[in-house]
C-alpha positions in Angstrom: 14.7 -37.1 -44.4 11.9 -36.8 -41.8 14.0 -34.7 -39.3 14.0 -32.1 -42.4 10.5 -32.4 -43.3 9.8 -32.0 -39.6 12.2 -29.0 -39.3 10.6 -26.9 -42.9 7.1 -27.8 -40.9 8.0 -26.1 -37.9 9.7 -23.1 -39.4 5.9 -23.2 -41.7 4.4 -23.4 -38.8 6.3 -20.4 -36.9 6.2 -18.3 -39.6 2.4 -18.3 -40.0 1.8 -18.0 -36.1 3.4 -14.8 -36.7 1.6 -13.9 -39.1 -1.6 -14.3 -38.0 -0.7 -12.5 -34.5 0.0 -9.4 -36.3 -3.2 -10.0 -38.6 -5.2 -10.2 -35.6 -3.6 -7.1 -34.4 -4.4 -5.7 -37.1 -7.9 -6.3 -38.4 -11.2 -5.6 -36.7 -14.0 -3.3 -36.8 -10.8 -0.4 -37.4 -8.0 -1.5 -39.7 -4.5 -0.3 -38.4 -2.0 -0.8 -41.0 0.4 -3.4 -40.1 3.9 -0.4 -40.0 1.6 0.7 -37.4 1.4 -1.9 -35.5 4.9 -2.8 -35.5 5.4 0.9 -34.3 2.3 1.0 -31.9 4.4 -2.4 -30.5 7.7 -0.9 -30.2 7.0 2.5 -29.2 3.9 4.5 -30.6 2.0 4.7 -33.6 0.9 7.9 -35.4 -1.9 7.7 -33.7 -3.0 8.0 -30.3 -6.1 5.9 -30.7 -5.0 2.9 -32.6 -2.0 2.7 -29.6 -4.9 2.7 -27.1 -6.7 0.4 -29.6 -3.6 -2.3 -29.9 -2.5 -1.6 -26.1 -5.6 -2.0 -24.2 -7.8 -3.5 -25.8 -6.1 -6.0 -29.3 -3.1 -6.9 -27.8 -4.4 -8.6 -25.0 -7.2 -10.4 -26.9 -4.2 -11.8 -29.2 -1.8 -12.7 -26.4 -5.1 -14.8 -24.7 -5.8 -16.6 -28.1 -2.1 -17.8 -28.2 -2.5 -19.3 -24.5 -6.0 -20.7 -25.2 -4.5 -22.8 -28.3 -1.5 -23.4 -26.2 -3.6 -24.9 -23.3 -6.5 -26.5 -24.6 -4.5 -28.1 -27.4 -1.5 -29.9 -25.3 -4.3 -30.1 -22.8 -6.1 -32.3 -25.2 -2.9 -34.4 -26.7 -2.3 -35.3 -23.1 -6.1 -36.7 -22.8 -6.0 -38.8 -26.5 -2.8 -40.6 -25.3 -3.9 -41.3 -21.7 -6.9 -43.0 -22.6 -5.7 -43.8 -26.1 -9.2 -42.5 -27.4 -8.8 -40.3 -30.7 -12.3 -39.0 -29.2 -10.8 -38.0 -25.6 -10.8 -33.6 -25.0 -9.4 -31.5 -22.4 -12.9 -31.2 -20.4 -13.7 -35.4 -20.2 -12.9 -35.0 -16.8 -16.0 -32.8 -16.5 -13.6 -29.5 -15.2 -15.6 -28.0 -18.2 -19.2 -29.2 -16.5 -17.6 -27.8 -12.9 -16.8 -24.3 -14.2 -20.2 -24.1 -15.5 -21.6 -25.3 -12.3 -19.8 -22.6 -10.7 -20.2 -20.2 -13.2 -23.9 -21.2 -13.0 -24.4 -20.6 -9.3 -22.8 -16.6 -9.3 -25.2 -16.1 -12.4 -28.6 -17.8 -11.9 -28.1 -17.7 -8.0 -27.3 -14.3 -7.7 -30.6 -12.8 -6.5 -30.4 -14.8 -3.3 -27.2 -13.8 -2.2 -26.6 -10.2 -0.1 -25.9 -7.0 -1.4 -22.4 -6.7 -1.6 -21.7 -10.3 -2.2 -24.4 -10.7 -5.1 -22.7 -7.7 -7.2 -19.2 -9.3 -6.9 -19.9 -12.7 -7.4 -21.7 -11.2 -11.1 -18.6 -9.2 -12.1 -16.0 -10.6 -14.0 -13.5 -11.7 -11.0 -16.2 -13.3 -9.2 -17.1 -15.4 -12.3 -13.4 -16.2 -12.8 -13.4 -17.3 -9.1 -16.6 -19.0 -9.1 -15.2 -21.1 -12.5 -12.0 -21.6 -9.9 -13.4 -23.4 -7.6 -16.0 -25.3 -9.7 -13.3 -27.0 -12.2 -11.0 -27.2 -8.5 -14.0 -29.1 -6.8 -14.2 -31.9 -10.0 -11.0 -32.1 -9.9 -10.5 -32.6 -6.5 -13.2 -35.6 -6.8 -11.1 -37.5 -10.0 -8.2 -37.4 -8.1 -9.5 -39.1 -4.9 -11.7 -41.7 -7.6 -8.2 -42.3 -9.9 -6.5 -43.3 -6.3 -9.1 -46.3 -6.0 -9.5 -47.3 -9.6 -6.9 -48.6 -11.5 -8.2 -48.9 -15.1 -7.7 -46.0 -17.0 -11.1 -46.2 -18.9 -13.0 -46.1 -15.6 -11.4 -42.7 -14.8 -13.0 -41.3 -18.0 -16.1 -42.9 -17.2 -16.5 -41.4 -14.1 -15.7 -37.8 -15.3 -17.8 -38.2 -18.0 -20.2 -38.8 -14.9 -19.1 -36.1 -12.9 -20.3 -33.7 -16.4 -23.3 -35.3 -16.3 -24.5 -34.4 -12.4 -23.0 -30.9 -13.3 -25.0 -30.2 -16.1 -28.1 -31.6 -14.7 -27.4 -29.3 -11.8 -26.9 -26.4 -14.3 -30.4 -27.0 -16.6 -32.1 -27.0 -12.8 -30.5 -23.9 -12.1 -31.6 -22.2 -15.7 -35.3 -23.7 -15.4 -35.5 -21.6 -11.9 -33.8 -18.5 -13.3 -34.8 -15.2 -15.2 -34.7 -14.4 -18.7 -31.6 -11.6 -17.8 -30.0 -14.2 -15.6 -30.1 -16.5 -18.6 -28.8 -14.4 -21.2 -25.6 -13.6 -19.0 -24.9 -17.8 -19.1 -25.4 -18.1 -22.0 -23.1 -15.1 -23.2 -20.3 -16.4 -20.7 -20.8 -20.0 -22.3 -19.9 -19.1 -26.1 -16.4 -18.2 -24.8 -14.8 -14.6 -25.0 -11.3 -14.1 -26.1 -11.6 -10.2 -25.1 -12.7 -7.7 -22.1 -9.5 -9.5 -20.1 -7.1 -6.7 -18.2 -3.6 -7.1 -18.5 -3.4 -8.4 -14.5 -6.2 -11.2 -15.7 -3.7 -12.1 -18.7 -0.7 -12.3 -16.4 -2.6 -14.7 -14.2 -3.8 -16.7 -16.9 -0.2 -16.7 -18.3 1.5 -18.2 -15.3 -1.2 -20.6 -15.1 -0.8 -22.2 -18.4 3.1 -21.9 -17.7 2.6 -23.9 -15.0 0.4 -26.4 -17.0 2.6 -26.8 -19.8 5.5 -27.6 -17.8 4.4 -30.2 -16.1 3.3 -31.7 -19.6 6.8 -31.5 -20.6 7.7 -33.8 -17.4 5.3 -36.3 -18.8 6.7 -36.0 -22.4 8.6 -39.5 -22.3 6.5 -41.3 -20.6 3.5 -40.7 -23.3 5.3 -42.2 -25.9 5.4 -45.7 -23.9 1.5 -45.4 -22.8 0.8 -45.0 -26.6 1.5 -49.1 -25.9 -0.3 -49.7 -23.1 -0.1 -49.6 -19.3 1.5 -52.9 -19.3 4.4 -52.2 -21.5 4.4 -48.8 -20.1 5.4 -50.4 -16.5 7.8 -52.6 -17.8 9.9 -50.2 -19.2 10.2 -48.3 -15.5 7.6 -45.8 -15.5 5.4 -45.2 -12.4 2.3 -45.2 -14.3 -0.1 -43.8 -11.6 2.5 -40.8 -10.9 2.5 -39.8 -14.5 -1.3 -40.4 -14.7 -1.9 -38.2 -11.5 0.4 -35.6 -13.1 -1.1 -35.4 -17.1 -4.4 -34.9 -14.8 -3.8 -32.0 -13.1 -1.6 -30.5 -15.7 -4.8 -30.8 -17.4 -6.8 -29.8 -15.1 -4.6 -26.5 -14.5 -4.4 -25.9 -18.5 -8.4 -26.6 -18.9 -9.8 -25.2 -15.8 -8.1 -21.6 -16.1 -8.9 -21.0 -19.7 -12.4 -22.0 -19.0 -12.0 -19.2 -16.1 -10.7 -16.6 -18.2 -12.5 -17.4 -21.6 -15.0 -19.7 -21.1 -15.4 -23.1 -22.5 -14.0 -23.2 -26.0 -15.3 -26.2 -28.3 -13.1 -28.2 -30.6 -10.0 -26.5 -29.9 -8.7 -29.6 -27.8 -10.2 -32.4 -29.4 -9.1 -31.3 -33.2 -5.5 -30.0 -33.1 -3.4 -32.5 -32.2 -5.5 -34.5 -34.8 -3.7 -32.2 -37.2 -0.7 -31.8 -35.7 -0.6 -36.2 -35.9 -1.4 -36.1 -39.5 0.8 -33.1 -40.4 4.1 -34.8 -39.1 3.0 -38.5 -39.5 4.7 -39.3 -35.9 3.5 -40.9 -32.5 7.0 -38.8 -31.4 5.6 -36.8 -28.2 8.4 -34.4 -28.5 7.7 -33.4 -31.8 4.1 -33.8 -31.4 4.4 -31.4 -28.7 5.7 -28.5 -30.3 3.2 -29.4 -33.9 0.6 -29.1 -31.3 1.1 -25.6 -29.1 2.1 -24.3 -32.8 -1.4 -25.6 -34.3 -3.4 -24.5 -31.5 -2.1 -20.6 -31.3 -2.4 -20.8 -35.3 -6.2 -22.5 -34.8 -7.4 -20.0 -32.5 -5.9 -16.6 -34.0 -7.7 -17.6 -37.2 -10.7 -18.3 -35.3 -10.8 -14.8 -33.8 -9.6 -12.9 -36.6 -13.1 -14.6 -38.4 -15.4 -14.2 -35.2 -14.4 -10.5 -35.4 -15.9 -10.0 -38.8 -13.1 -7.3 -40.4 -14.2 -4.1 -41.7 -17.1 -4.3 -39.7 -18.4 -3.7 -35.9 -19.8 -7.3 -35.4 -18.8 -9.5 -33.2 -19.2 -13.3 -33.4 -19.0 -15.9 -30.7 -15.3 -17.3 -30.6 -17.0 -20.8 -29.7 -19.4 -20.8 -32.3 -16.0 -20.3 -34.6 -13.9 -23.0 -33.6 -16.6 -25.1 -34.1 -18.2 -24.1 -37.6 -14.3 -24.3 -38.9 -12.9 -27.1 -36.7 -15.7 -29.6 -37.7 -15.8 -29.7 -41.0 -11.4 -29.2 -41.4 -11.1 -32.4 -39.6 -13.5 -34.2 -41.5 -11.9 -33.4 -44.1 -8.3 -34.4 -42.9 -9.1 -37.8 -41.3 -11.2 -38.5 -44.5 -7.7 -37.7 -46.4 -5.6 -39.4 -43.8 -8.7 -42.8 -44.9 -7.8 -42.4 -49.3 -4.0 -42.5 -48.2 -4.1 -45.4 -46.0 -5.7 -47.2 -48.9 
């Protein structure tokens, strides 16, 4: 009976990703009727503009939303069963802090820096590096910390730290810096979904390939550290392997979106929330699927509302996930509360 349920869920669940990709295709500040799409997809569209429109510029932007929720979402199911904290996101390690740190340096540091160097380090590919190397340098420090501590809990701890320092490092930065220098952080901290080239997408792409599979390498294993470290162990699994693995998959899942599209909010600490209380299951391997499935449906809706159809206005995609996020899981978990009682 539950294998069915799950199956007419995930079929659900398929069908309205779908849906929602050509919808965001679609609509925008120009609505391209959704024939056209399917022909501007498959070949060209009865008009030259809307092909430019959906090639360049829509496409893209739809195809980076599907990663984002692919990434931050299994990024943040991989977090809640590690440290068996409901609360537990994709950036508690503080890669989100580092990219800002990074981020911050390019932007509010820019003046000091030569000529040549200053104007790369500000475009788009030197923030992308800068974000890199910030999210590489935390990470780099939590897995030299996670080879001396043993208690999972103390690991979070000490990325929750490493955030701290960051963004202390960050407001010192902003308090030095110009109004202009400002506005560009800020703009780069409310996440963009669009602006990204198709060589930017293909990179980001591999990346959270790359991520993803190594979360499906740790797929058996979560089930038994839903239980504990203890039980975990005696069942045969090298528990500091598949801790050092769920952290860098992580790491490469968080840190590159946060590259590419900036730090998005909620994304990863909601969705598998509602991919739990969807399928009723502590199954990883179902869980796992629910999630990348709620994610790219999460963050499609999100951007199809931040772009504000039928007109040219623009809202920030972080701002979104939040306003709709919060109040939807409230709103679940106080459901999931009347029908436990």
């Amino acid at each position: 009976m539950a294998t069915t349920r799950h199956t007419i869920l995930f079929w659900l669940l398929f069908s309205g990703t779908v849906l929602l990709f050509v919808a965001d295709i679609s609509l925008g500040s120009v609505t391209i009727p959704v024939r056209e799409v399917f022909k501007s997809l498959f070949g060209s569209s009865s008009k030259e503009t809307w092909d430019y429109i959906i090639v360049n510029y829509r496409l893209p932007k739809a195809i980076t939303a599907v990663l984002v929720g692919f990434g931050l979402s299994i990024s943040g199911l991989l977090m809640q069963t590690l440290f068996r904290n409901p609360l537990a996101g994709p950036y508690v390690l503080g890669l989100s802090s580092g990219s800002s740190l990074g981020v911050a340096l390019v932007i509010l540091g820019s003046a000091v820096m030569p000529g040549i160097v200053g104007h790369f380090m500000v475009s788009s590919y030197g923030i992308i590096l800068a974000s890199c190397l910030g999210s590489l340098l935390v990470l780099v420090a939590v897995l030299l910390v996670s080879k001396r501590l043993r208690d999972t809990s103390a690991i979070l701890i000490v990325g929750l730290m490493f955030g701290s320092f960051t963004n202390a490092f960050v407001g010192v930065l902003a308090y030095f810096s110009t109004a202009e220098q400002l506005q560009k952080f800020t703009f780069w901290s409310l996440g963009n979904l669009g602006n990204l080239s198709w060589t930017s997408v293909s990179i980001l792409s591999v990346s959270v390939l790359i991520g993803l599979l190594l979360s499906i390498a740790t797929i058996k294993p979560l089930d038994a550290l839903l239980l504990g470290e203890n039980y975990a162990k005696s069942l045969g699994i090298r528990y500091q392997r598949t801790q050092r693995i769920i952290i860098v998959a992580t790491s490469i899942l968080a840190g590159s979106i946060t590259a590419f599209a900036g730090p998005i909010a909620f994304i990863g600490l909601a969705v598998p929330h509602m991919a739990k209380l969807a399928f009723q299951t502590s199954n990883h391997r179902v869980l796992f699927v629910a999630t990348l499935f709620f994610g790219a449906m999460v963050m499609l809706f999100c951007d199809i509302v931040s772009q504000v159809p039928g007109t040219d206005l623009t809202l920030p995609i972080n701002a979104i996930t939040s306003i709709i996020g919060a109040p939807v899981v409230i709103w679940l978990l106080l459901r999931k509360q009347r029908f436990n009682a």
